[in-house]
ZAFIRO-251784 format. One record per atom (N, C-alpha, C): x, y, z; residue in three letters. Coordinates in steps of 0.001 Angstrom, whole numbers, plus 500000, padded with zeros to 6 digits. Example, Ala and Ser with C-alpha at 12.3 -4.5 7.8 and 13.67 -1.06 7.14 Angstrom:
// residues 2
513190494310507800ALA;512300495500507800ALA;513200496700507800ALA;512850497750507080SER;513670498940507140SER;512900500030507870SER;
// end
This chain:
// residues 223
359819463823555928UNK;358501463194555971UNK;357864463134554577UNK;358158464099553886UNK;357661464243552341UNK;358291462835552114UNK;359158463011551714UNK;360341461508551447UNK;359560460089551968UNK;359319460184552799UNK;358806458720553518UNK;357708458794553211UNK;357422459988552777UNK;355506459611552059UNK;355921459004550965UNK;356463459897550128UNK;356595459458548373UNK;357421457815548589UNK;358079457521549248UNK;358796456261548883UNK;357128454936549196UNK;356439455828549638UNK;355503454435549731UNK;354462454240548426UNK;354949455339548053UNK;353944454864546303UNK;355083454474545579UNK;356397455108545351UNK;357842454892544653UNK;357777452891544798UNK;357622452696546187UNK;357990451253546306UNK;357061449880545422UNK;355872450797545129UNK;355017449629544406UNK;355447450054543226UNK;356064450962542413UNK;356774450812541023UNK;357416450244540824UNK;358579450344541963UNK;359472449196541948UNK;359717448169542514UNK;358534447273542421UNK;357791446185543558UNK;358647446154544619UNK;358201446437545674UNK;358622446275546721UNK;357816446345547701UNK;358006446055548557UNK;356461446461549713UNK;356601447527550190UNK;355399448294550351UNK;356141449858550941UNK;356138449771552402UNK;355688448940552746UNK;355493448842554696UNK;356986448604554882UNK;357735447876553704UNK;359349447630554183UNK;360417448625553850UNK;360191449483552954UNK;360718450453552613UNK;360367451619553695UNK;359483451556554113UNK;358776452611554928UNK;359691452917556333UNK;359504451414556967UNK;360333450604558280UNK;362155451007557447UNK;362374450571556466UNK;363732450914555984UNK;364036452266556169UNK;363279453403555850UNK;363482454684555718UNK;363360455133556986UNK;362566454920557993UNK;362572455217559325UNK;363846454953559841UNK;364614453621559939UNK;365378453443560160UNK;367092454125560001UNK;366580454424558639UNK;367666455293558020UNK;367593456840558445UNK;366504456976559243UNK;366835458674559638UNK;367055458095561388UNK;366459457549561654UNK;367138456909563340UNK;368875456696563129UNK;368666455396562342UNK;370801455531561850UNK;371297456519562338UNK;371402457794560891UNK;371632459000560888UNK;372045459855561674UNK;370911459948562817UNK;370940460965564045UNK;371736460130565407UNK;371576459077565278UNK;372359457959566397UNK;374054457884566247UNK;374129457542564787UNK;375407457207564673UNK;376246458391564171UNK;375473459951564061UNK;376090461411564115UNK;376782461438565309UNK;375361461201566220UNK;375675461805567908UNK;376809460895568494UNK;376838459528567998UNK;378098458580568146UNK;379501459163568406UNK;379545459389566530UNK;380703459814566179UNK;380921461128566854UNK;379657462208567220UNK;380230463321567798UNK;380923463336569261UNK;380196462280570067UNK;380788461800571444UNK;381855461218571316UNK;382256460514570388UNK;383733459857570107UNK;385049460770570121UNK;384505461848569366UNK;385688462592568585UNK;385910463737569876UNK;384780463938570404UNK;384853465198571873UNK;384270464748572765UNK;385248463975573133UNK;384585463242574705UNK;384941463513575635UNK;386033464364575879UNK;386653465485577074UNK;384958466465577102UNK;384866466923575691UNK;383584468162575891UNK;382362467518576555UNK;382038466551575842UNK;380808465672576371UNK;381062465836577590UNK;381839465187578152UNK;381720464893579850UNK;381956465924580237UNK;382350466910579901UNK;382062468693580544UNK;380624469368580510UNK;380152469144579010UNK;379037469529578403UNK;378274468990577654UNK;377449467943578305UNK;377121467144577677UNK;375548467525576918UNK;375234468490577270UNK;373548469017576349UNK;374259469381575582UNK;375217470107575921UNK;375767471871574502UNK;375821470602573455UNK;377008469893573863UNK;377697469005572254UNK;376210468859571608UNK;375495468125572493UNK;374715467046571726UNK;373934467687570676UNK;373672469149571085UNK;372724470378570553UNK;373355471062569004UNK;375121470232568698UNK;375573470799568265UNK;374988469585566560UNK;375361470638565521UNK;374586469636564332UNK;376177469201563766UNK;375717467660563485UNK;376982466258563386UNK;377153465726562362UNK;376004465719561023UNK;375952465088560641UNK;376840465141559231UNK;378174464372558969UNK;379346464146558488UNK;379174463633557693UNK;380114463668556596UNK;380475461934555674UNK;380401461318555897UNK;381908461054557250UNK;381755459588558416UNK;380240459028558562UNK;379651460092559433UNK;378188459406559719UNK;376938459527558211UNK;377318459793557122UNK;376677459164556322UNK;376865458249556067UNK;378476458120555473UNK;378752456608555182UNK;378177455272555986UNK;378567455637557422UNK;377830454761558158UNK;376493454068558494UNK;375793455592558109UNK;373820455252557848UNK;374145454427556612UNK;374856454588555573UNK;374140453438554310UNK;374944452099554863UNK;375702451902555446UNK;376608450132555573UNK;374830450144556685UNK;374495450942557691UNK;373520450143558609UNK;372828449756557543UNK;372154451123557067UNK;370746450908555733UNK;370619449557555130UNK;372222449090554295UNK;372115448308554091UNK;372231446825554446UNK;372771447145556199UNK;372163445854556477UNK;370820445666556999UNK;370301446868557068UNK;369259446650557357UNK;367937445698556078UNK;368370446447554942UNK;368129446130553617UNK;367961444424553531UNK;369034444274553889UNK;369257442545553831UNK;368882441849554656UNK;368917442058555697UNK;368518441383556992UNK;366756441206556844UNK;365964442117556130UNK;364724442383555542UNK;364360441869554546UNK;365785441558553878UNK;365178440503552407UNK;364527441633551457UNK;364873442634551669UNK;364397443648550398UNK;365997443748549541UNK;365253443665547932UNK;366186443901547079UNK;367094445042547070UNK;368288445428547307UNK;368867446427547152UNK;368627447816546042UNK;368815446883544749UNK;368822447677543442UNK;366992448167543574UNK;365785447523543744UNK;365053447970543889UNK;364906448959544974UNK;364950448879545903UNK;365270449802546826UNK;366110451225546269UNK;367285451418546214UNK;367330452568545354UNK;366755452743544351UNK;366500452133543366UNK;365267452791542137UNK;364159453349543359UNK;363572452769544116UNK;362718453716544546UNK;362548454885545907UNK;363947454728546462UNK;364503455991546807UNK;365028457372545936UNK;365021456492544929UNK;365964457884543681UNK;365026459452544190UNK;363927459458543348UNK;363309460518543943UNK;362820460764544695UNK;362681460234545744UNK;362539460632547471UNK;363920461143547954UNK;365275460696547447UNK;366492461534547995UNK;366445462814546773UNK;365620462714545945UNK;366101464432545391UNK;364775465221545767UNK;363832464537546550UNK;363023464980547235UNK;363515466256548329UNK;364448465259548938UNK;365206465897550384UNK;365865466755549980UNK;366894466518548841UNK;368251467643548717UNK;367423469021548194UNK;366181468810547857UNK;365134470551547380UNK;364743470676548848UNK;364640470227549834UNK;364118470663550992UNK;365203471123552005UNK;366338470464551881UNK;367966471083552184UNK;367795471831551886UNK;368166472216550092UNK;368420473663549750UNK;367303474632550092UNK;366262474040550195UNK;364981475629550555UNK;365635476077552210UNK;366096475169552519UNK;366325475158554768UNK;367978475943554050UNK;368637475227553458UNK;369942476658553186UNK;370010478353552776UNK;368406478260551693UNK;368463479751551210UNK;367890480417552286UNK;366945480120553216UNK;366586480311554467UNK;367498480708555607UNK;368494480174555500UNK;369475480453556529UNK;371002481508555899UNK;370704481526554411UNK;371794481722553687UNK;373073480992553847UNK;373204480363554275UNK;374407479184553854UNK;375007478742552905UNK;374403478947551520UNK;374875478477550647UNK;375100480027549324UNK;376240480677549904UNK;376285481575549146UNK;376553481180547334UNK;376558482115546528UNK;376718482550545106UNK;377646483210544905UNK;378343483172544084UNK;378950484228543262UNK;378526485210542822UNK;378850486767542231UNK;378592487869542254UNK;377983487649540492UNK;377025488623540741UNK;376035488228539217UNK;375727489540538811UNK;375257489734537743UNK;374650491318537279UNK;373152490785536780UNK;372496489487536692UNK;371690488578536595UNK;370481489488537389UNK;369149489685536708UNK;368693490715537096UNK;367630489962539194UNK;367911488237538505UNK;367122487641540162UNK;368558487317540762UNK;369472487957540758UNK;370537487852541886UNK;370284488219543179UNK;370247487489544297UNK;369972488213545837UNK;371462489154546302UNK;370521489850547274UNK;371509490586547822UNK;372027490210549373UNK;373219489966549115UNK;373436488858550500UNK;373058490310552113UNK;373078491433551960UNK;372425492204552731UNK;371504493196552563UNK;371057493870553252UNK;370363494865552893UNK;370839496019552415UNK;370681496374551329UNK;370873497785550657UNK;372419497708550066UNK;372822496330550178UNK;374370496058549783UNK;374096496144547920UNK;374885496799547840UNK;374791496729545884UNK;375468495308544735UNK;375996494985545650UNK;376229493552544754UNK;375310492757545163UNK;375121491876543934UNK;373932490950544064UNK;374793488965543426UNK;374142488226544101UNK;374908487143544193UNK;373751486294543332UNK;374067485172542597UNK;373396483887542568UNK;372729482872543689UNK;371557483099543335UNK;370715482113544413UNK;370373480929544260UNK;372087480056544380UNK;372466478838544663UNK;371613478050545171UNK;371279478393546294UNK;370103477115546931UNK;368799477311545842UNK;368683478291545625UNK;367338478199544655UNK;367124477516543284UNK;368336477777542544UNK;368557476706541581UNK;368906475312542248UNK;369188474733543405UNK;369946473443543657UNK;368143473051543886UNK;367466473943544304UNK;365999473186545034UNK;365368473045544040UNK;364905474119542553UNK;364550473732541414UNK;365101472495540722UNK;366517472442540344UNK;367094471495539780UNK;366399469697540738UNK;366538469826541924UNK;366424469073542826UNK;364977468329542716UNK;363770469382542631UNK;362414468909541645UNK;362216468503541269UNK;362962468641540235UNK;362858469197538545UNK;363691467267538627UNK;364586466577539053UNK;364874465423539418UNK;363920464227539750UNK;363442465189540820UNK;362725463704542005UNK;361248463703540388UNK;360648465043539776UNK;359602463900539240UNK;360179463400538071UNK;361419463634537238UNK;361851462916536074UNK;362100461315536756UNK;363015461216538256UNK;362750459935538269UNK;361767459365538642UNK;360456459954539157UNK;359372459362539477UNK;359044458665538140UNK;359301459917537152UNK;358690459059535805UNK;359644458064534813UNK;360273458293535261UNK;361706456705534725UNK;361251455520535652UNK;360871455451537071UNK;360588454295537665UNK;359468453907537091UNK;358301454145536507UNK;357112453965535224UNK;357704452841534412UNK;359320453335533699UNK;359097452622532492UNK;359685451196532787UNK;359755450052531942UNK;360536448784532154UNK;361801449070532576UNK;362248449354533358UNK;363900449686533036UNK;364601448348533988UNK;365639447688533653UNK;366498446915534584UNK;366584447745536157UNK;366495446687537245UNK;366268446773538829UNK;367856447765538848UNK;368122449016539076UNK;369176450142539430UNK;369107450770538456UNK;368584450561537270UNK;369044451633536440UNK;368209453235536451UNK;367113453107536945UNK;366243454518537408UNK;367625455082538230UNK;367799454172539614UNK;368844454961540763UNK;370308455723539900UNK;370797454957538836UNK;371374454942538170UNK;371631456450537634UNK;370658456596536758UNK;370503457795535827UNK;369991458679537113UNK;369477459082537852UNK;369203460042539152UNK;370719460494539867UNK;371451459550540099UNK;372594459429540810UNK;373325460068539425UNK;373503459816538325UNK;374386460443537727UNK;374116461996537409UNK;372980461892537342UNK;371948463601536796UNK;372289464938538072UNK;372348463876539203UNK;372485464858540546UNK;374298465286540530UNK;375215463867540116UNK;376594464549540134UNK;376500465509539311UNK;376244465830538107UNK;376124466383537182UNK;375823467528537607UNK;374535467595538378UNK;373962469137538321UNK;374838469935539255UNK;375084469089540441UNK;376177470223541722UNK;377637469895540890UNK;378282469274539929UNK;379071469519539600UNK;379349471110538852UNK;378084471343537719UNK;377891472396537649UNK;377083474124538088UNK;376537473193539336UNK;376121474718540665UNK;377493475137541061UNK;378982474136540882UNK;379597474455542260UNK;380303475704541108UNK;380451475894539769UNK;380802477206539225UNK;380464478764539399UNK;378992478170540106UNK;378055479441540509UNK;378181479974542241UNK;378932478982542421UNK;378937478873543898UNK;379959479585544432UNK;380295480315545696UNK;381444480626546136UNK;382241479302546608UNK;384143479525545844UNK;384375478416545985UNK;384663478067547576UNK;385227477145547826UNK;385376476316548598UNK;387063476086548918UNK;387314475069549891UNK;389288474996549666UNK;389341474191548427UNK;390288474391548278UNK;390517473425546952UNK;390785471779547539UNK;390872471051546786UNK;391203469583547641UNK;392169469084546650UNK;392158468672545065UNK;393346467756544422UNK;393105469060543230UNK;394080468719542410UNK;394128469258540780UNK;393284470432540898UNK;393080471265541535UNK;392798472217540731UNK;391107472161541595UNK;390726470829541886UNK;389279471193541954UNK;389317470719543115UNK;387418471073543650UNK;387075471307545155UNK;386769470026545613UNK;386406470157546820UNK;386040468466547412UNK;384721468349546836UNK;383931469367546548UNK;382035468700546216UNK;382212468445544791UNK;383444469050544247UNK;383297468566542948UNK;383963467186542405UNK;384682467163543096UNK;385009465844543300UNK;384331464757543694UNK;383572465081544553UNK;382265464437544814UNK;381481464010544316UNK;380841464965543293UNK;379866465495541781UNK;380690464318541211UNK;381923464685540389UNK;382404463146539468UNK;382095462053539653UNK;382466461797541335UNK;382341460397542019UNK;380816459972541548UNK;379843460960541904UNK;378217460400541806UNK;378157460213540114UNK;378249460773539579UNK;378344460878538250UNK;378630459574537507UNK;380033459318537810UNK;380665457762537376UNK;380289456742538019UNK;379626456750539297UNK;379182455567540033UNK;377252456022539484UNK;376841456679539060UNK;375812456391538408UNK;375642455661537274UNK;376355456103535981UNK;376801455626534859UNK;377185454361535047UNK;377776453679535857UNK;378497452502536812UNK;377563451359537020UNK;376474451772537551UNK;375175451694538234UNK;374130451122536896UNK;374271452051535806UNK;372991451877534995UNK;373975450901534030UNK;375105450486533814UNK;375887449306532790UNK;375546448432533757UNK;375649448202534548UNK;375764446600535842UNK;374780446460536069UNK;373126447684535943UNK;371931447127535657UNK;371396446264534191UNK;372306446815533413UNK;371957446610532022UNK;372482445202531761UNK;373524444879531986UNK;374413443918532064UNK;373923442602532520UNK;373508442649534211UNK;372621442082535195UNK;371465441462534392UNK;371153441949533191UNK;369749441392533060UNK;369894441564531332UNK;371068441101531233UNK;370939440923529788UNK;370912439737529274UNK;370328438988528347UNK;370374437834528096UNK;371659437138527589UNK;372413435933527652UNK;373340435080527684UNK;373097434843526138UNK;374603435367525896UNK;375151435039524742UNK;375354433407524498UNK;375035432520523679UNK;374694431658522821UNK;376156431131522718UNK;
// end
């Protein structure tokens, strides 16, 4: 809800109407929870039809069903006649809005353990336990901040329509590329490294990606 507040001032920076961004963002958390519970009835549909509250009660929400919220998002996007590239410039910091409100709902639950620290604000993953860990979600929710208002204040300046989303999207691979050192690891997935870090690259280079094809997009024609 923070998120769907801020995108309605975000959207007049980056002209857009916020009543459509607003209706866009609603939509995109309806998506979300629809096409989770989809995919979760798809994949356990023996359980469903045994148990059909338990599954539904159970939390779904995947890659699969992300990927899927942005192909709706974006047809929703189009079908609306709202600009894409504007549209992410002024989601940028409303999604690093969310990922500090994730991580505060992870250190809360402890989910997102640390690695072992001698760091004098290391938590102690129990009581009276003598090792003390890195408080991962706490740096991911600072860092995460410390994001949404740098791009609040990049959508301010002239910049080409993606290139705010651009530099946000690359700043965020960047930063969980380097939380995931602090982090307890994970399975490994290719070479050596984990799937989120792999991930981290992906956002990283498709940011960088993002802010040339904005730059590009709106550069004037060579003579």
């Amino acid at each position: 809800m923070l998120a769907l507040g801020l995108s309605e001032r975000t959207a007049g920076l980056a002209g857009i109407d916020p009543a459509k961004l607003w209706d866009a963002g609603i939509f995109a958390v309806i998506a979300a929870f629809v096409l989770s519970r989809i995919l979760l009835v798809l994949t356990h549909f023996k359980t469903f039809v045994a148990f059909p509250i338990l599954l539904l009660a159970v939390p779904s929400l995947t890659a699969t069903g992300l990927l899927l919220t942005v192909l709706a998002t974006a047809a929703w996007l189009w079908f609306k006649r709202v600009p894409l590239l504007k549209a992410l410039d002024a989601w940028a910091a409303c999604g690093a809005l969310v990922w500090a409100c994730l991580a505060l709902g992870h250190f809360a639950e402890g989910s997102d353990p640390g690695m072992p620290t001698t760091l004098p604000w290391g938590l102690r993953p129990m009581p009276g336990d003598p090792m003390h860990l890195h408080p991962v979600a706490l740096y991911a929710a600072v860092i995460a901040l410390l994001l949404a208002a740098i791009s609040f204040k990049i959508l301010r300046r002239p910049l080409p329509a993606g290139a705010p989303a651009g530099y946000t999207l690359a700043a965020t691979g960047l930063a969980q590329f380097l939380l995931s050192f602090v982090r307890q690891p994970g399975a490994t997935a290719l070479n050596g490294l984990e799937l989120l870090q792999w991930a981290s690259l992906a956002m990283l280079i498709a940011g960088f990606l993002l802010v040339i094809f904005a730059k590009t997009r709106t550069a004037p024609a060579s003579a």
